[in-house]
N, C-alpha and C positions, 0 to 999 in steps of 0.2 A: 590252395590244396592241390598236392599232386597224387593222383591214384598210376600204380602200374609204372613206379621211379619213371613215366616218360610225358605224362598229359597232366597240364598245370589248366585246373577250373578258373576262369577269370570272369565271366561274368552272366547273371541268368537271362537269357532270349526267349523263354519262353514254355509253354507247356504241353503235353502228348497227354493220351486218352488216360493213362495211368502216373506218369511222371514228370519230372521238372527235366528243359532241355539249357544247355548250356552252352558258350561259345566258350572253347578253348585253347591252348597252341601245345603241339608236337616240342618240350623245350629242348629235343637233339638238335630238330630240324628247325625247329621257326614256323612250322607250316598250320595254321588255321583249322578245330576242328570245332565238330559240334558232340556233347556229352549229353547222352541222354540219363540222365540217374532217377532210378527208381527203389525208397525203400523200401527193405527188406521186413518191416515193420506191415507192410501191408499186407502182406501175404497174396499179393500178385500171381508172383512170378511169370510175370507177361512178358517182361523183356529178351527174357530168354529166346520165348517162344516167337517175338519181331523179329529177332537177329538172324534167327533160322530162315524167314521168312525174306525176310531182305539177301540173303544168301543165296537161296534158291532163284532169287528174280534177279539175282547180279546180271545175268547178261541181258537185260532190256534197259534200254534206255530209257535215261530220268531217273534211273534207280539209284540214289544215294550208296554209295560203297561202307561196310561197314569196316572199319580200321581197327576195331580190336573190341573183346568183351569179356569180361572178367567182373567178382565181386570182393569185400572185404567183409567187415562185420557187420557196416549197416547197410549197403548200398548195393544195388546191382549196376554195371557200367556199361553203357553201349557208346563207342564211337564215331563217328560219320563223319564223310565229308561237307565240309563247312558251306552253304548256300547263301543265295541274296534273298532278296526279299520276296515275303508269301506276297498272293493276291490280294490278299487282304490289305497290305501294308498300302497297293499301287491304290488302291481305292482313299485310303489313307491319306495318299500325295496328292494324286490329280482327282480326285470324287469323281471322275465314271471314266469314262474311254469309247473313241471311235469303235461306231460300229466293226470295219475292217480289223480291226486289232482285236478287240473281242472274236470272233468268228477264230483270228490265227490262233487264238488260245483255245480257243474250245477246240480247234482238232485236234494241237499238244496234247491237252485232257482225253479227250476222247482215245488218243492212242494209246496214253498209257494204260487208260481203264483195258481196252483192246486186247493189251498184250495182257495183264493180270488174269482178264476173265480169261484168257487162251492157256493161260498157264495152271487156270483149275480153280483161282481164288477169288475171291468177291470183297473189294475194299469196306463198305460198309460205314464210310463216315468221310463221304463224299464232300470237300464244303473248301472254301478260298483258302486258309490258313495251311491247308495240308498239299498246297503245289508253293513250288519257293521257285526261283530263276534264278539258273545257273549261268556259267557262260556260255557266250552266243547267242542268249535269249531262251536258252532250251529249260522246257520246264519241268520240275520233276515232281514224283509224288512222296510224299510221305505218313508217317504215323500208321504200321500197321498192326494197331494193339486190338483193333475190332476183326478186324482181317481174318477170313475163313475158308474153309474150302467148301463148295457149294455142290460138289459131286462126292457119292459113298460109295466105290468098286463102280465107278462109271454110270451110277444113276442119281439122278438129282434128288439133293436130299427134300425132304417134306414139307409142307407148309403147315407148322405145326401150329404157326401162332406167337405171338406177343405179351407180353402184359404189362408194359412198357414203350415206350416209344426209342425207339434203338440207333445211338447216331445224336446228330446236331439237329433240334428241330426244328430250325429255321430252314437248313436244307432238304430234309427227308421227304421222299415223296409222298404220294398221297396213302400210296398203298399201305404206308409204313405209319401213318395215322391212323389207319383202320387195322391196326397190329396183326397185320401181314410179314410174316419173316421175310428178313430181306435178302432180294436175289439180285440178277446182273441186272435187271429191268430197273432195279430201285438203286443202282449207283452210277445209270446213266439219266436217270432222270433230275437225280443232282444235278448234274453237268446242265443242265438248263436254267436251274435256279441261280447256279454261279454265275452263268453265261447274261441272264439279265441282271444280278447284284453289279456284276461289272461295268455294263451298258449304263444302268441308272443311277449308282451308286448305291444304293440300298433295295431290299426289298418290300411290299407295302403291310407284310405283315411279319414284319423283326418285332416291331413293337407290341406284339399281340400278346395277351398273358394268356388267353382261350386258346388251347390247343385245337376246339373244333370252330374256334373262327378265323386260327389260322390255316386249316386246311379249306375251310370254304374260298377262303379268300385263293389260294392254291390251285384251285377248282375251277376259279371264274376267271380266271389270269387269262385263259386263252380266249373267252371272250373280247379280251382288250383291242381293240383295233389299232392301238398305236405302236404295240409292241413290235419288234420288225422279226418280218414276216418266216425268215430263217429260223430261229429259235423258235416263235409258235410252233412250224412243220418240225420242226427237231423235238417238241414235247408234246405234241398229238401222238408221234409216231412213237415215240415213248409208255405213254401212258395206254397204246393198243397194245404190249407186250403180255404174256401169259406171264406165270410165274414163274415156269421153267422152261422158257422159250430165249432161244439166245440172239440177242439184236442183231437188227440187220446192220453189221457195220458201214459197210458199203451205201447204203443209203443216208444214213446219218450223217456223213462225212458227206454227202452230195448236198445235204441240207447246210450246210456250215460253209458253203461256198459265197463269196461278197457279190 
């Protein structure tokens, strides 16, 4: 299938919070892309509203470049630059990873999160699948179909509440199980839950079908003495955040030192 006489779909990679992602090629150029298609059938229209979003964050790094977006009768089309593999995938390969290397990933994470919250907006679905490695090792973030802005004319918006658990709930914080709307506090607290999925290879409550035996378990993680000792300080310091209080970056990033 070629949409837009210039991008030939070859084959499916994978899935975003609303639609199917595809790897495709440029067939003027030869050049590698990723198609994200979302139907029109759903009555979304979220893509639209990523494209915009990924536009606006063009100048920070790790941000996928959008190449083009357009729709036809059934489809909505977004295209991006083609990545390597999510986090997920390296856990895939090697089932966990040196401390050291974890740590240089979690500041990547940590930046990108950084520049997003700096830029007004709160990722919202925080979790390994959604950074991919680009070249030079540099990691990027993606899928911003949850994606919001967390200020209304310069003041934070409210904590209205939940009725739902919002996000990936293997990664969401705690606050986000006690349906707490989620703020910056609750998408770097992710970044702590990746940060040990990486180090361990899994987390000890993936398998949980109790969503409140998976937060206890959540809860008592920083009792663990064996966990290393960076990541605990990085989700203590975490988990002391208000709900409209903007992380101390600067410290978290001293916590993520080897």
């Amino acid at each position: 299938m070629i949409i837009s006489n210039k991008y030939k779909i070859l084959e499916k990679i994978g899935e975003g919070c609303f639609g199917q992602i595809y790897k495709g090629c440029n067939i003027r150029t030869g050049e590698n892309v990723a198609i994200k298609v979302e139907p029109i059938a759903n009555h979304t229209k979220l893509l639209k509203n990523e494209t915009k979003i990924y536009q606006y964050l063009s100048s920070g790094e790790g941000i996928p470049k959008v190449k083009w977006f357009g729709v036809d009768s059934e489809n909505n089309y977004m295209v991006l630059t083609l990545l390597g593999p999510s986090l997920s995938d390296l856990i895939k390969k090697y089932n966990s990873l040196p401390l050291k290397v974890v740590l240089q990933i979690g500041r990547q994470v940590l930046e990108r999160l950084q520049f997003i919250h700096n830029m007004g907006l709160i990722h919202r679905d925080v979790k390994p699948d959604n950074f991919l490695i680009g070249d030079n090792n540099v990691i990027f973030i993606i899928d911003f179909g949850l994606c919001k802005k967390y200020k209304i004319y310069e003041n934070h918006f409210e904590n209205k509440g939940l009725t739902k658990i919002l996000g990936t709930p293997i990664f969401v914080s705690v606050n986000i199980h006690n349906l707490n709307q989620p703020s910056r506090r609750d998408d770097i607290e992710s970044v702590a839950y990746i940060l040990l999925y990486l180090y361990y290879g899994k987390l000890e409550w993936e398998d949980c079908v109790d969503f409140n035996e998976m937060k206890n378990k959540k809860l008592n993680i920083v009792k663990d003495e064996n966990i290393p000792k960076q990541i605990k300080k990085f989700l203590e310091h975490t988990r002391l955040l208000n709900f409209d209080e903007m992380p101390n970056y600067k410290y978290l990033f001293q916590d993520l030192t080897d």
